[in-house]
C-alpha positions in Angstrom: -11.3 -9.9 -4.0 -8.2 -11.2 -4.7 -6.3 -8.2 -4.8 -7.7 -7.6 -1.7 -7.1 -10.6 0.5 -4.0 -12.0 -1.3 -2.5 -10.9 -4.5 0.2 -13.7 -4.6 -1.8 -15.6 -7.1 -2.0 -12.6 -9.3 1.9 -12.0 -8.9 2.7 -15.4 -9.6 0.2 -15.9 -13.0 1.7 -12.3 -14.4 5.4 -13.0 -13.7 5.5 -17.1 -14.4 8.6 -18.6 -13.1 8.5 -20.7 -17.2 9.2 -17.1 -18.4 12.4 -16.7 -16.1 11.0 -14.9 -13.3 12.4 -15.8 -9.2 9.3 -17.0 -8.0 7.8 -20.3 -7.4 5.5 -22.1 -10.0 1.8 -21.9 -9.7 -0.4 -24.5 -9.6 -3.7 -23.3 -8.9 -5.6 -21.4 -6.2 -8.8 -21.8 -3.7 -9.8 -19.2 -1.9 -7.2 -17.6 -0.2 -4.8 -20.8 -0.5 -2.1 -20.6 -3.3 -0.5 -24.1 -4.5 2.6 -23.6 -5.8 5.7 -25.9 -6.3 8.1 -27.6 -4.1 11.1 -25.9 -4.5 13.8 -27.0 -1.6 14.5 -26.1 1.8 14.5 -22.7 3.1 17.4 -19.9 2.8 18.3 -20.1 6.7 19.3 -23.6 6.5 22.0 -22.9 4.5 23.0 -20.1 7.2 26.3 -22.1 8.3 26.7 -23.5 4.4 30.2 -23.3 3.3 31.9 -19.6 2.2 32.0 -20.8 -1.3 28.1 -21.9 -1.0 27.0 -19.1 0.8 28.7 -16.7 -2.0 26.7 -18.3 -5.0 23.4 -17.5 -2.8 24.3 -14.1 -1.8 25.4 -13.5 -5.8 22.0 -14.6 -6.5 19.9 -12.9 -4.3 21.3 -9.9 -5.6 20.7 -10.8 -8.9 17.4 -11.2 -8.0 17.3 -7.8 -6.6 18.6 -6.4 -9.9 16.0 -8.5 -12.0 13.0 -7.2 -9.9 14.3 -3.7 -9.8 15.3 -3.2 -13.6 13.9 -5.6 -16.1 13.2 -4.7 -20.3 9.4 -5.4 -19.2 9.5 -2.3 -16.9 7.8 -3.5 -14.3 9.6 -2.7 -10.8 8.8 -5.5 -8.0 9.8 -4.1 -4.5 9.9 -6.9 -2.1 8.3 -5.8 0.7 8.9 -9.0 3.5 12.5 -10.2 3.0 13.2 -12.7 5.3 15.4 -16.0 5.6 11.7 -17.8 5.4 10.7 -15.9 2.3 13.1 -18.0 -0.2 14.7 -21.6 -0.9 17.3 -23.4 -2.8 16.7 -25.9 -5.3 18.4 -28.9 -4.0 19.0 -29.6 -7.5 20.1 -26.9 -9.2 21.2 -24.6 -6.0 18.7 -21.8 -7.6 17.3 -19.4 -4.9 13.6 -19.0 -5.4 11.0 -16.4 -3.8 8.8 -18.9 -1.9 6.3 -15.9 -0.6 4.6 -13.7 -2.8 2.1 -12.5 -0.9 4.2 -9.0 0.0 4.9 -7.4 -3.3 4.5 -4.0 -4.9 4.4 -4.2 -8.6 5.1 -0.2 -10.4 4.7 0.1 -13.5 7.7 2.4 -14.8 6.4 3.4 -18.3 3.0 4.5 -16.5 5.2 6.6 -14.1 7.0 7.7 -16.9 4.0 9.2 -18.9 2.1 10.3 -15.7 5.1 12.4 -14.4 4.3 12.9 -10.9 6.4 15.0 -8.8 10.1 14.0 -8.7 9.2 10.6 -10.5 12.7 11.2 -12.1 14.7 11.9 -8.7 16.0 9.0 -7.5 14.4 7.5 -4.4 16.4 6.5 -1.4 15.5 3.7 1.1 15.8 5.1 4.6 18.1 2.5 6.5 16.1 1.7 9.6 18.1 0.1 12.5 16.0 -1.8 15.1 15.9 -5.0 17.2 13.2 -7.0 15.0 13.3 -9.6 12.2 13.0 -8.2 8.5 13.5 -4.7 9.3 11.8 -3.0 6.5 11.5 1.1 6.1 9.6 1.7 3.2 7.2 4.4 1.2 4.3 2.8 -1.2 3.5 6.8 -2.1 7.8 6.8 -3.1 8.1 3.2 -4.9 4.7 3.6 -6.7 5.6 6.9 -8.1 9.1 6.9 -8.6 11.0 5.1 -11.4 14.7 5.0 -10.1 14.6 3.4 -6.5 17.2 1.2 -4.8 14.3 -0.6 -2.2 15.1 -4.2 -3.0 18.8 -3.5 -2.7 18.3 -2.3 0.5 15.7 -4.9 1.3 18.1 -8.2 0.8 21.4 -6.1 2.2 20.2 -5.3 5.4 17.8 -8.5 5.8 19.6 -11.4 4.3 23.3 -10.5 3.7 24.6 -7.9 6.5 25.9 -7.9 9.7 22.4 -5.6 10.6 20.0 -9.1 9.8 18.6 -10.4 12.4 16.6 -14.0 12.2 15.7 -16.4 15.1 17.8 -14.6 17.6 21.0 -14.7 15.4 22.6 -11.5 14.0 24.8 -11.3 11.4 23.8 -12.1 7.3 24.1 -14.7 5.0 28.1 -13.6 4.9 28.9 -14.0 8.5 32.4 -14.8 9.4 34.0 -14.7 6.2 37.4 -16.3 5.3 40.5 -14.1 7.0 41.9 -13.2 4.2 38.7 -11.2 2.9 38.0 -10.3 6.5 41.4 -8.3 6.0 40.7 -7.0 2.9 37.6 -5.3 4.4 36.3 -4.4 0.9 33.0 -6.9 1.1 32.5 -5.6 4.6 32.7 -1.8 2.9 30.4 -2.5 0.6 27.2 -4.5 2.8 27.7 -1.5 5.0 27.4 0.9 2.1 24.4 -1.1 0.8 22.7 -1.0 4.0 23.5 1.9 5.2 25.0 4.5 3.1 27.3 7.2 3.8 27.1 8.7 0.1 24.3 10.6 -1.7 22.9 7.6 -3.5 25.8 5.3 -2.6 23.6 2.5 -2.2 23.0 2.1 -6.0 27.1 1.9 -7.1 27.5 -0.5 -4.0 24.8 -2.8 -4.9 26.5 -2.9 -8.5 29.9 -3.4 -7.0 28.8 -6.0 -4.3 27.3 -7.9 -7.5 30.1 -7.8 -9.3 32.4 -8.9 -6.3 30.5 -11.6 -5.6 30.1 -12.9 -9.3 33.7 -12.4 -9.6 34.3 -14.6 -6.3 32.1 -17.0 -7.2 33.8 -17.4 -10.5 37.2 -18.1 -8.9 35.6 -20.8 -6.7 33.9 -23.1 -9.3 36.9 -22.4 -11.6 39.1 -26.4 -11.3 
């Protein structure tokens, strides 16, 4: 039953937030109501943050996109609702949490592995999907269920959280909206979110998610350095 009607409990209980996994702590169930922990206020009211704040949140949600897409468990989480709505900040620590757990697709890689359906070794491409609605989301469960290499959740937070293609509450333009001149002119953070989103090259969405982490890490490190 709970599979059916709401697997967020499930989600939550098998990948604890105690064991260092993105997601809110749970606290118990009833029926189809999860309680989970407080964590902070939403990611869309730190839309107008500061460049240097709105850096360490787009370096995380990336992060997180890595950590649910590659993990030593080998358990691939595809987010499938990614939204400004769906995570929060810790007012304390500044740690972005997945708030909504209702929407996600748990694979299990070593099963994949051993049942070898077709192409489960071919890499699997998100299809970029350009419309005029919130959290934009083009998606195969056949694909991410039987697949073991898929770039979904980088696609997922480029082109709904960080990109000039996200769209939330009538606003376009991501997380890194009007960025500093100097990096405007530089153009190679623009390159990349486009490339992440919407990729020109054959599997050019994996290297650019790993390059756009490592740019951001790298400009998040200058930032906090005194």
């Amino acid at each position: 039953m709970t599979l059916a009607f709401n697997p967020e409990p499930l989600v939550l209980q098998s990948f604890p937030s105690d064991e260092g996994w993105p997601f809110a702590k749970y606290l118990g169930a009833c029926g189809r109501v999860v309680a989970v922990n407080y964590v902070g206020e939403e990611l869309w009211s730190f839309y107008n943050a500061p460049w240097e704040k709105r850096v360490d949140l787009a370096r995380q949600l990336m992060d997180i996109a890595e950590q649910l897409t590659n993990n030593d468990f080998e358990f691939a989480l595809y987010l499938l609702d990614v939204s400004f709505d769906n995570f929060a900040v810790g007012p304390r620590d500044g740690k972005v949490i997945v708030v909504d757990a209702e929407n996600v697709l748990v694979a299990d890689k070593r099963l994949i592995k051993q049942n070898k359906p077709e192409n489960y070794d071919v890499w699997y491409e998100s299809r970029f999907e350009e419309c005029d609605r919130e959290a934009c989301l083009s998606f195969s469960k056949d694909s991410l269920c039987s697949r073991v290499t898929v770039d979904h959740n980088y696609y997922a937070v480029c082109q709904n959280l960080l990109s000039r293609y996200a769209t939330w509450r009538g606003t376009t333009g991501g997380l890194l909206h009007d960025p500093p001149a100097h990096i405007a002119k530089d153009g190679q953070l623009e390159a990349l979110l486009d490339e992440c989103t919407k990729p020109k090259k054959r599997y050019g969405r994996f290297q650019a998610a790993k390059e756009l982490r490592e740019y951001l890490t790298h400009s998040s490190s200058n930032i906090t350095q005194p």
